[in-house]
Biopython code that builds the backbone (N, CA, C, O; Angstrom):
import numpy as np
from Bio.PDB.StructureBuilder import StructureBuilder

atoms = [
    (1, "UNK", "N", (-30.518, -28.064, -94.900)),
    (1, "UNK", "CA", (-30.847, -28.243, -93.503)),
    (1, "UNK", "C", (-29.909, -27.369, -92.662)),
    (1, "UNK", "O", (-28.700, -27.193, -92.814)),
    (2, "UNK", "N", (-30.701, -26.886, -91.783)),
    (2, "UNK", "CA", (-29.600, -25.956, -90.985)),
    (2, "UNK", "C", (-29.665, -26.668, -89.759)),
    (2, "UNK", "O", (-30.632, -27.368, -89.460)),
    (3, "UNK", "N", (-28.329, -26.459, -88.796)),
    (3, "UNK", "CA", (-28.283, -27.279, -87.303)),
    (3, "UNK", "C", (-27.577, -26.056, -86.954)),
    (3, "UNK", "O", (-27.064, -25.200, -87.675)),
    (4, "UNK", "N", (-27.676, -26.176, -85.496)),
    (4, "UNK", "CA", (-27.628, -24.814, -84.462)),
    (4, "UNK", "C", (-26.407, -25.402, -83.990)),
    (4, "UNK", "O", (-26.365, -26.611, -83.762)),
    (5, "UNK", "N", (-25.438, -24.682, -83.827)),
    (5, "UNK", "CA", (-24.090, -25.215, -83.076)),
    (5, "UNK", "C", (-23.953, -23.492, -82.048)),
    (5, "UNK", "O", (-24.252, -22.307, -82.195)),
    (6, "UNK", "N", (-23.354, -24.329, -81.102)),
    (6, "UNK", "CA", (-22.534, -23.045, -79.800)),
    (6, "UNK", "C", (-21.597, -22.269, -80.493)),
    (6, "UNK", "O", (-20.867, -23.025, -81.134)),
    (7, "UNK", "N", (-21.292, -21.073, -80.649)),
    (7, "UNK", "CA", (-20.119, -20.307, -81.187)),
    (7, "UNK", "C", (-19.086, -19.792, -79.916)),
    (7, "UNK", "O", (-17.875, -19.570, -79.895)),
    (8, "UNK", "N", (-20.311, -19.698, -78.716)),
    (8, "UNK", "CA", (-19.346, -18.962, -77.798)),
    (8, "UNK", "C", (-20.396, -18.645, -76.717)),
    (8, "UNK", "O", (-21.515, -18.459, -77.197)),
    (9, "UNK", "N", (-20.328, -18.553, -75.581)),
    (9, "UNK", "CA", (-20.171, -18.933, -74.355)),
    (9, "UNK", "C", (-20.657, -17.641, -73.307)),
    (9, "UNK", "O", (-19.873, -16.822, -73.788)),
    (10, "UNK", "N", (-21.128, -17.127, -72.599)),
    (10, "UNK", "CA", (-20.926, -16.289, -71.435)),
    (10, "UNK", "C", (-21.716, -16.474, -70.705)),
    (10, "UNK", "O", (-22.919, -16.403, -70.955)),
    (11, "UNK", "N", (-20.973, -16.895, -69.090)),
    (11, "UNK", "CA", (-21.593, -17.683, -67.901)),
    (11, "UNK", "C", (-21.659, -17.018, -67.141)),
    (11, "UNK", "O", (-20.897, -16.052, -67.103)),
    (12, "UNK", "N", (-22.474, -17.206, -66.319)),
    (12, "UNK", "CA", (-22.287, -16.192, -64.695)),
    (12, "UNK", "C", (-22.455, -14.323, -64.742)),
    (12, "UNK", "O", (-21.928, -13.457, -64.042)),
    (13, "UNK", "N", (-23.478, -14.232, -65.958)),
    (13, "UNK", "CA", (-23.693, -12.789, -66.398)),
    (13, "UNK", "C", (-24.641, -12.711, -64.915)),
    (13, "UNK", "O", (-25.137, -13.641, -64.279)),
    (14, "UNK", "N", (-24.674, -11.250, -64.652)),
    (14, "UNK", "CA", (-25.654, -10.748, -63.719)),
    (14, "UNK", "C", (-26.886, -9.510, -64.774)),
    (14, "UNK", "O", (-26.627, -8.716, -65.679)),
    (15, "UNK", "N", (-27.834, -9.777, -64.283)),
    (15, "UNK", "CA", (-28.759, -8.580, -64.551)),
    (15, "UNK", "C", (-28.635, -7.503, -63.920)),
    (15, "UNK", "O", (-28.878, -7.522, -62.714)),
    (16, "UNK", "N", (-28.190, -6.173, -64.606)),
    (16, "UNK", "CA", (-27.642, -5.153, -63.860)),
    (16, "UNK", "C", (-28.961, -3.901, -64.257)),
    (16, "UNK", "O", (-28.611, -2.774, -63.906)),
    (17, "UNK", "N", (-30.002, -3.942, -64.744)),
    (17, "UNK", "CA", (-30.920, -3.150, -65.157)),
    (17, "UNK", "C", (-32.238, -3.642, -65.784)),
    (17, "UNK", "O", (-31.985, -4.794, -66.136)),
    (18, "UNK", "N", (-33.486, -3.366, -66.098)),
    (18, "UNK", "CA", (-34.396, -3.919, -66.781)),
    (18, "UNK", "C", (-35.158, -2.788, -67.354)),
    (18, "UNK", "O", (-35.004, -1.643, -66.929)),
    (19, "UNK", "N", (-35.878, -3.050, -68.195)),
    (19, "UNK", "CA", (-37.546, -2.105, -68.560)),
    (19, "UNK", "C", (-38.668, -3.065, -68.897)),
    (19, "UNK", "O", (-38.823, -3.674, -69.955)),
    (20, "UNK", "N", (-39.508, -3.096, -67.688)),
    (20, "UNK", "CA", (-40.898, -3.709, -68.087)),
    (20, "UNK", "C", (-41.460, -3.732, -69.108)),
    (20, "UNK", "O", (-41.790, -4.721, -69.761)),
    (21, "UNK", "N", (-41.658, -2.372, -69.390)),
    (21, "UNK", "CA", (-42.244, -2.312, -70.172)),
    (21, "UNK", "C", (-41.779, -2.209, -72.307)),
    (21, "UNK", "O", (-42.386, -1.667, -73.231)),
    (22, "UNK", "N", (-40.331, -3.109, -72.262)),
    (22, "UNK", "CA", (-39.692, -3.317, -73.478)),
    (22, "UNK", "C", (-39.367, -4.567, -73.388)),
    (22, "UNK", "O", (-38.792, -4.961, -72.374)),
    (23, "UNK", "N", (-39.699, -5.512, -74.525)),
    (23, "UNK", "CA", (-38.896, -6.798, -74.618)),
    (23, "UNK", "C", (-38.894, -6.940, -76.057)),
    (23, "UNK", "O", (-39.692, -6.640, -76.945)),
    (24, "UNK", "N", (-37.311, -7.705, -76.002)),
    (24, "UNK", "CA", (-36.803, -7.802, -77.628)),
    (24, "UNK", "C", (-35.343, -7.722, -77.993)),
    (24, "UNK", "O", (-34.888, -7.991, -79.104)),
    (25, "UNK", "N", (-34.625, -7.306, -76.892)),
    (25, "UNK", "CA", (-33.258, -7.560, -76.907)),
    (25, "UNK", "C", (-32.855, -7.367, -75.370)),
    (25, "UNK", "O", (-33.397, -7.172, -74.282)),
    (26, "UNK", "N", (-31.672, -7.526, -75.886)),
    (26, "UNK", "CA", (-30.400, -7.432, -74.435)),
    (26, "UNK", "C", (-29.437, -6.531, -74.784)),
    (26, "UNK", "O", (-29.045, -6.471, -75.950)),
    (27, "UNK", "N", (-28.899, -5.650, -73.719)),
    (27, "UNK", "CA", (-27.816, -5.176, -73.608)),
    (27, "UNK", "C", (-26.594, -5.856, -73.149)),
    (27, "UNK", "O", (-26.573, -6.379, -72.035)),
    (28, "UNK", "N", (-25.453, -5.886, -74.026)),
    (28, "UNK", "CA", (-24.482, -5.936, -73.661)),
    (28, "UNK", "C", (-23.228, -5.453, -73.414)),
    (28, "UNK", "O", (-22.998, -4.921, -74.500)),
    (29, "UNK", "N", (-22.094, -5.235, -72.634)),
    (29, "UNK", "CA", (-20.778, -4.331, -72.662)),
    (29, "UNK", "C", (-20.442, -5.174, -73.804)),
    (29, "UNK", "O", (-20.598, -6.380, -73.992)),
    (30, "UNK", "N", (-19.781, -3.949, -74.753)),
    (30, "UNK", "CA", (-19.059, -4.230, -75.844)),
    (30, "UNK", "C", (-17.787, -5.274, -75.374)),
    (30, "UNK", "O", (-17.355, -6.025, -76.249)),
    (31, "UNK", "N", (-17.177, -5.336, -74.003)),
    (31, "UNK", "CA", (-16.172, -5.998, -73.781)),
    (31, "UNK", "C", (-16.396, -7.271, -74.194)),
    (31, "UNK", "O", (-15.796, -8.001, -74.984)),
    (32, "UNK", "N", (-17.265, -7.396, -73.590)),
    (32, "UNK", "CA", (-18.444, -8.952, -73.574)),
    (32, "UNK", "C", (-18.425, -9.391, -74.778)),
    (32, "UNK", "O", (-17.748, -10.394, -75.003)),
    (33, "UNK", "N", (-19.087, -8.817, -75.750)),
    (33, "UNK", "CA", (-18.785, -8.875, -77.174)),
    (33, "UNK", "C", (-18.205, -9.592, -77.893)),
    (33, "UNK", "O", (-18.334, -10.587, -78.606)),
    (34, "UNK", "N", (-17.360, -8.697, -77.473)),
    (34, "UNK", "CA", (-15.518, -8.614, -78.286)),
    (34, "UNK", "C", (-15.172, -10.108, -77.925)),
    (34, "UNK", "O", (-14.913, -10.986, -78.747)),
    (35, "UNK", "N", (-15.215, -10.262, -76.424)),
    (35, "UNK", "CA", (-14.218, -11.387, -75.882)),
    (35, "UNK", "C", (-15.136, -13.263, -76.282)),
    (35, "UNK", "O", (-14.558, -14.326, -76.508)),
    (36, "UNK", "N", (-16.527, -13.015, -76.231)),
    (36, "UNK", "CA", (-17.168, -13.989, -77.028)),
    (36, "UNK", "C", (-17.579, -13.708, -78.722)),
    (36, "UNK", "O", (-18.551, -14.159, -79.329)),
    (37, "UNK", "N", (-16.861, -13.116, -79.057)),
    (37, "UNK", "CA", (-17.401, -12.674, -80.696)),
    (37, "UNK", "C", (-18.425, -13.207, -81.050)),
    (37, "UNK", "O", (-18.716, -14.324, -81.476)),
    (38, "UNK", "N", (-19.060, -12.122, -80.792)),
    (38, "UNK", "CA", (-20.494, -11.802, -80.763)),
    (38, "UNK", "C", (-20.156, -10.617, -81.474)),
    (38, "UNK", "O", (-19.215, -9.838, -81.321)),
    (39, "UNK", "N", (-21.403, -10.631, -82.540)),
    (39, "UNK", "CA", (-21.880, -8.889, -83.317)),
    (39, "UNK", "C", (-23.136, -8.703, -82.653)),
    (39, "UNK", "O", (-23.926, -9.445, -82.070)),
    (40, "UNK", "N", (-23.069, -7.369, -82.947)),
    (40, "UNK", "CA", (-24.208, -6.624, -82.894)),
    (40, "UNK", "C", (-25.466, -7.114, -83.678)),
    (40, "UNK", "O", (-25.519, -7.316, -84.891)),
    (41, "UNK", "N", (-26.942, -7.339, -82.335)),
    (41, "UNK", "CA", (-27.770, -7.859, -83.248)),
    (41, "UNK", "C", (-27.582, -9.370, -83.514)),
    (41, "UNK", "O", (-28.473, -10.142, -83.867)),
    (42, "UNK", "N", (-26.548, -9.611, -83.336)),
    (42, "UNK", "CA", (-26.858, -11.244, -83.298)),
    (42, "UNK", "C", (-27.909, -12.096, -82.557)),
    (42, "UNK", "O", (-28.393, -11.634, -81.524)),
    (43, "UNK", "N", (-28.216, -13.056, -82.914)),
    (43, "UNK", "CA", (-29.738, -13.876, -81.753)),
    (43, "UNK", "C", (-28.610, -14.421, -80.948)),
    (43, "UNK", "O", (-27.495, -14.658, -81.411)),
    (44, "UNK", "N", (-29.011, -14.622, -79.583)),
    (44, "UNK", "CA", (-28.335, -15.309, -78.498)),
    (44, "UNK", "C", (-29.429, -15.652, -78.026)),
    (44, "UNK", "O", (-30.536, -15.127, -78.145)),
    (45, "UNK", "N", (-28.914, -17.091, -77.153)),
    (45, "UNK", "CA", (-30.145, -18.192, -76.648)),
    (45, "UNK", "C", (-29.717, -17.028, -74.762)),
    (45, "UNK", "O", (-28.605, -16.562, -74.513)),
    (46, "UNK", "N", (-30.692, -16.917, -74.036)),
    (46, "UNK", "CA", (-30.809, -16.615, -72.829)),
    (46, "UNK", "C", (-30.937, -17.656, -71.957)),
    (46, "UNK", "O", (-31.804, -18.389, -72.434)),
    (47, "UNK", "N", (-30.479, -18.166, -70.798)),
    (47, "UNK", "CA", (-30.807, -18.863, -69.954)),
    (47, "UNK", "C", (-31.005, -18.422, -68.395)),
    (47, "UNK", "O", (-30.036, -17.869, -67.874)),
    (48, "UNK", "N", (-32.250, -18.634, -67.558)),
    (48, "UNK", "CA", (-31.905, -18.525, -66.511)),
    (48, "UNK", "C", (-31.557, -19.342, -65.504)),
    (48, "UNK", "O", (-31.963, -20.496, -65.645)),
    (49, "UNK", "N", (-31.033, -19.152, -64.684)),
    (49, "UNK", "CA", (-30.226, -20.681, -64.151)),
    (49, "UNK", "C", (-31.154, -20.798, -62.764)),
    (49, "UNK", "O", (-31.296, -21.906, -62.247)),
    (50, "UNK", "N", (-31.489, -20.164, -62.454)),
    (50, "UNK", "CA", (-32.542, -20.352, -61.056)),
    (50, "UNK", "C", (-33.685, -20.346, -61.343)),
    (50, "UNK", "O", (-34.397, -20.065, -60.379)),
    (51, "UNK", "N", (-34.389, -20.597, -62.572)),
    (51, "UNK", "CA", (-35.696, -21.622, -62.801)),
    (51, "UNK", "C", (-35.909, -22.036, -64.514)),
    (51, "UNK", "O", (-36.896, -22.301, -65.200)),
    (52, "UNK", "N", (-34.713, -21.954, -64.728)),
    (52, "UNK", "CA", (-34.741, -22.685, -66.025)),
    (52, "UNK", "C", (-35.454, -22.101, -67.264)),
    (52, "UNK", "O", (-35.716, -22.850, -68.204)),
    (53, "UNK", "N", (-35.731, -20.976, -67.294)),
    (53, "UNK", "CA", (-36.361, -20.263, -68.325)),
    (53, "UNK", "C", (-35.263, -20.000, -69.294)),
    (53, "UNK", "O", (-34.189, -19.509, -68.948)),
    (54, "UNK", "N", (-35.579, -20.361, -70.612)),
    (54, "UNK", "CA", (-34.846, -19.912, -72.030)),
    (54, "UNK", "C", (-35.450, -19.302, -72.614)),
    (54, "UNK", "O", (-36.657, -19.539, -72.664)),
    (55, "UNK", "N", (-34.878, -18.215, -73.340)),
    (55, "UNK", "CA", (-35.753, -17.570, -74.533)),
    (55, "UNK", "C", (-34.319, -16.592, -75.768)),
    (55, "UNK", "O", (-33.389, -15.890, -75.369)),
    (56, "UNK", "N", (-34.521, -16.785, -76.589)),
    (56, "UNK", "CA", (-33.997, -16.308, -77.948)),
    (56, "UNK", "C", (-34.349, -14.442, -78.208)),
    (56, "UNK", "O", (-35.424, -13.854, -78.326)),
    (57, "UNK", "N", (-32.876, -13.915, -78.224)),
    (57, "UNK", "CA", (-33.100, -12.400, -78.496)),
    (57, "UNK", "C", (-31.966, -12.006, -79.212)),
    (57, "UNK", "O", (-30.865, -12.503, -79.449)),
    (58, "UNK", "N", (-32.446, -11.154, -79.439)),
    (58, "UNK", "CA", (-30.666, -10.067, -80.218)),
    (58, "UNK", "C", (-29.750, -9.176, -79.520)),
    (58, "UNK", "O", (-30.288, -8.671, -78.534)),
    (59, "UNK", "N", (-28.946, -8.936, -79.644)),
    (59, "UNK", "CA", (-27.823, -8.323, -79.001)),
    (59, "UNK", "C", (-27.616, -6.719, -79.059)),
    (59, "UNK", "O", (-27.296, -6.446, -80.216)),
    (60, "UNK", "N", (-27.647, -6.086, -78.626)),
    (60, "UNK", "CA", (-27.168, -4.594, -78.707)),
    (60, "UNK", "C", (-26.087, -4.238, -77.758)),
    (60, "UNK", "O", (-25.969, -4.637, -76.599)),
    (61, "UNK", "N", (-25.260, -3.376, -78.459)),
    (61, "UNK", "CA", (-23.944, -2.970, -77.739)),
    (61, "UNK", "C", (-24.613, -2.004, -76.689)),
    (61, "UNK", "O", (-25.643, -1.398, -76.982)),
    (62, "UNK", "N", (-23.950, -1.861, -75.345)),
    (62, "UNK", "CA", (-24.203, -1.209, -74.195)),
    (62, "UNK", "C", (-23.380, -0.107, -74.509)),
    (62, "UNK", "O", (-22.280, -0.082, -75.062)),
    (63, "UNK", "N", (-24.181, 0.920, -74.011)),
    (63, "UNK", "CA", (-23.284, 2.507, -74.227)),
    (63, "UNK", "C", (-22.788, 2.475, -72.849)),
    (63, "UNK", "O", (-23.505, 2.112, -71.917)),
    (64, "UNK", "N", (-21.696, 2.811, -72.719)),
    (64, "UNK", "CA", (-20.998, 2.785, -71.376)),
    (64, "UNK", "C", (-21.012, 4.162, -70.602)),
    (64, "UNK", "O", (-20.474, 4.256, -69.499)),
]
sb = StructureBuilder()
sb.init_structure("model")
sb.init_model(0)
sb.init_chain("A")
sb.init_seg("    ")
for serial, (resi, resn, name, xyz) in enumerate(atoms, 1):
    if name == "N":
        sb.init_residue(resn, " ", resi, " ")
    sb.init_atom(name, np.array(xyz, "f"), 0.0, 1.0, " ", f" {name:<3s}", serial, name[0])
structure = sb.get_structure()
């Protein structure tokens, strides 16, 4: 049996870019990363906080 536990945390992210027409991951600053250890490609749960939408994606490092 597998159970889903929190590893780590990041609150109060802003959306700084989009593409309509791509869905399937997120960009993130590698800082971000690092400081919630997070890998590359990992699934992270999404939340939006101003109407409650969740959805499950993978992670890609942001080229800076």
């Amino acid at each position: 049996m597998f159970i889903k536990i929190l590893k780590s945390k990041l609150q109060g992210l802003t959306v700084t870019s989009k593409n309509l027409y791509y869905t399937g991951s997120i960009k993130l600053d590698k800082n971000f990363l690092e400081l919630a250890n997070i890998q590359p490609y990992e699934i992270v749960l999404v939340v939006n906080f101003s109407n409650g939408e969740r959805f499950e994606t993978y992670v890609i490092p942001a080229k800076k």
